[in-house]
N, C-alpha and C positions, 0 to 999 in steps of 0.2 A: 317596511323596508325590504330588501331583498332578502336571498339565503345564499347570499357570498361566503366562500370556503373562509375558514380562518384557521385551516390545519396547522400544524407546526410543521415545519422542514419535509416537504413530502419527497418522496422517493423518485415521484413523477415530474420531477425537473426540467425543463426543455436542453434537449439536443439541439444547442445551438449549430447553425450551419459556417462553411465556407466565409459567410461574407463577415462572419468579425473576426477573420485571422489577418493578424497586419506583416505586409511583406517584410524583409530582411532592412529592405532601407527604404528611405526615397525614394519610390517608382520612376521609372526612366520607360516604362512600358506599358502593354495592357494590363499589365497582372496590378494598375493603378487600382482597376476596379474594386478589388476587397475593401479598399481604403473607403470609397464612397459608399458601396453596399452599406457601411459600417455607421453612417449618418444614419440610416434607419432602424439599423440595431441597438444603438446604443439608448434611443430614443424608447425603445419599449419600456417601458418601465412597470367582484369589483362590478360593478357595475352599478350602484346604490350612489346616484349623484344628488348636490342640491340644484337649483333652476343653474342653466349653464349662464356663462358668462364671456359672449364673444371676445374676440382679441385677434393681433397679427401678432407674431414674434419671427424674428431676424436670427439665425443661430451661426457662428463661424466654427468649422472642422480645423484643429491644425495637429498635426504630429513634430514634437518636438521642436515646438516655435513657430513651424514654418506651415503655414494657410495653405489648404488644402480643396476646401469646400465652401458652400453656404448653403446654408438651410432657410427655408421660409415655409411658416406653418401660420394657417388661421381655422380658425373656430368662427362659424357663421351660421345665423338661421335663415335657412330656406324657404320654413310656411311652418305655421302653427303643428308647435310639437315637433317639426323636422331640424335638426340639425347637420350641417357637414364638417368634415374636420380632414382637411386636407394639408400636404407638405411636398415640399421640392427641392429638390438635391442639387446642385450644381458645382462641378470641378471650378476651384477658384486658384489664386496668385500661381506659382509654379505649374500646377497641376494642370493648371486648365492649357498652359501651352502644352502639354503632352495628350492628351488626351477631350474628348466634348462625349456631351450626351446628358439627360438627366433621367434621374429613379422620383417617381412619382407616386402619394399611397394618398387614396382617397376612403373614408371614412364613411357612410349616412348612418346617422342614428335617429331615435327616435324616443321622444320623451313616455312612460308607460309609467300611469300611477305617478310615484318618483324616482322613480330610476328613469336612465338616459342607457338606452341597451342601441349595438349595431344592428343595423337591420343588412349591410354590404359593406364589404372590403376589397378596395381594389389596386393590385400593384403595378406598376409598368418598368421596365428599365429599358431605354433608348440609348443608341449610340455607344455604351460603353463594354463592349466584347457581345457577347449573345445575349439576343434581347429576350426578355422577360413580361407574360402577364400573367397575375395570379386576381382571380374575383371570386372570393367568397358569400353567400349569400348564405343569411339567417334564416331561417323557418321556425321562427318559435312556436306556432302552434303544432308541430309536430316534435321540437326541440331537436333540431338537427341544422347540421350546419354545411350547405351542399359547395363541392371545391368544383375548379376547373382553374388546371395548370397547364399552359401553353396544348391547349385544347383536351386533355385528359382530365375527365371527371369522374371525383366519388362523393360517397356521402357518408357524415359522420356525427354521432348523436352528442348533443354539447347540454351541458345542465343549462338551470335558468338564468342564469348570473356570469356564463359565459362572455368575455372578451376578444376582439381581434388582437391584433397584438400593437396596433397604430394605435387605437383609441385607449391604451392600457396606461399608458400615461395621464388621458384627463381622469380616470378613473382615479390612480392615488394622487393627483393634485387634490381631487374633489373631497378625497377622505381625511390626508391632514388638512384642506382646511375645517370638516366637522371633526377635527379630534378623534378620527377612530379609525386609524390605518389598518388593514388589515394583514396577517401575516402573509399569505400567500390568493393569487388572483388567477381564476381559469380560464386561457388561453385558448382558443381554434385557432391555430398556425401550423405549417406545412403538412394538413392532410393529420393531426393529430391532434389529441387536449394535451396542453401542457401546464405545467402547476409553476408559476412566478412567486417565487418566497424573497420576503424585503424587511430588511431589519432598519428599526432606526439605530444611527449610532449616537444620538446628542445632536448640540445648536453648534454652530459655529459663524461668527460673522467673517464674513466675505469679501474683498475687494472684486469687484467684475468692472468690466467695461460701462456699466449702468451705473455705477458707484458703487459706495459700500452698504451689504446687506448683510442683514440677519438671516440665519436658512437654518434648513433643517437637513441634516442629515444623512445618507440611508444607502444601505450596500444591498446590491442585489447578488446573490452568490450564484456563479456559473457551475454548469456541471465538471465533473473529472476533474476538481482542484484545479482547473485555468482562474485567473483571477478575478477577479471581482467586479464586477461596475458601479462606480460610487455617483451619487446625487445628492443635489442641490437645491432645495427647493426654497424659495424666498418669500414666506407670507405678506410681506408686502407690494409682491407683484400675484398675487390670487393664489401663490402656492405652489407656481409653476416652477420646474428647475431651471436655474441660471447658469448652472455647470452641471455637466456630464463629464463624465472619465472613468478611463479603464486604462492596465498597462498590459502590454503581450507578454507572452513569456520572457524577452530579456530584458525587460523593464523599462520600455521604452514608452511614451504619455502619450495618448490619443486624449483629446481633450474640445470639448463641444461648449462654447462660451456665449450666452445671450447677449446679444448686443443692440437687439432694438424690441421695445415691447409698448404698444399700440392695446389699450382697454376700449373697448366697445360697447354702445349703448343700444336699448331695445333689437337684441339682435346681430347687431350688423358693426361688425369695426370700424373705427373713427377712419 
């Protein structure tokens, strides 16, 4: 198995950015964007997988009722031992008459031993205020993890068990479903390591758009006492979350609900 952290509550938290602050109300402008940034955020949720298990999932963004986004994420093998795991954001019902464009993060990994580690991470943001790429690439045999951000490059050394922060999600799918979450998972994201600590809170069964499920639990704690991101994860669907949500400061729901999920065979989604 790996040597994935299983610190307790590390001090090394991520400094979440800009894109998961949610505007004052209903976007009526550019400043729509945090809203969708936020489809990628919320989605972060290590490295020690069992053999993957492709799929497509369908995700809808809405803020206080009202549909905002759609998310579409698949997990697919590319060639013996490669993996990609890609997602795409797109302004939906309201939103999408105010604003276009999509945020796009593509994943490659690769199966080593048993673990399923990144080998690139790549972000793009089109059309929605100032565009965005960010492409990390792995170098394990030097263990270092080289950035380039809208053409600025550095390098920065990542342990072995290190996470992008797209693929940190199949990571604790893959753990509860072997029974062994781990408490905290290390992160390469913005040009730093960052330490992801995830508690379970208990079962709770579910009503979703999919029917009703059984899930599992689990608060991820943000820095500076902002609130929390809770998860949803459904072992009847591989373990994957079926809700995401977090509330801003005035307690208003940002909420990310699975609405279509596609299991895959040898590979490749149905």
């Amino acid at each position: 198995m790996g040597s994935r952290s299983r610190n307790r509550c590390s001090s090394n938290r991520p400094t979440e950015t800009g894109g998961e602050r949610m505007p004052a109300r209903l976007p009526r402008s550019p400043q729509t964007i945090p809203l969708i940034a936020t489809c990628c955020a919320l989605l972060v949720t290590g490295s020690v997988f069992a053999e993957p298990r492709p799929f497509r999932l369908s995700y809808q963004l809405s803020s206080e009722g009202s549909e905002i986004a759609e998310v579409e994420q698949q997990l697919e093998s590319v060639a013996p031992n490669r993996w990609r795991f890609s997602s795409r954001v797109e302004p939906s019902g309201i939103l999408a008459t105010l604003v276009g464009g999509t945020i796009s993060e593509t994943t490659q990994l690769e199966m080593s031993g048993a673990r399923l580690r990144p080998t690139s991470y790549r972000f793009t943001r089109r059309g929605l205020g100032r565009e965005r790429d960010v492409t990390v690439r792995f170098d394990w045999s030097r263990g270092r993890a080289e950035n380039e951000v809208n053409e600025e490059r550095w390098s920065m050394r990542v342990p072995d068990d290190a996470l992008d922060k797209h693929s940190l999600v199949l990571a604790v799918s893959a753990d509860l479903r072997d029974g062994r979450l781990a408490s905290s998972y290390p992160v390469a994201d913005g040009g730093r390591l960052k330490t992801y600590t995830f508690e379970r809170l208990g079962d709770e069964r579910l009503v979703t758009p999919l029917g009703v499920h059984d899930t599992i639990k689990l608060r991820r704690e943000r820095p500076g006492g902002r609130p929390a991101t809770l998860f949803w994860h459904a072992p009847a669907l591989d373990h994957l979350p079926v809700r995401i949500e977090r509330r801003d400061g005035e307690g208003r729901v940002l909420r990310m609900s699975l609405v279509r999920y596609e299991p895959g065979r040898d590979g490749v989604p149905r």
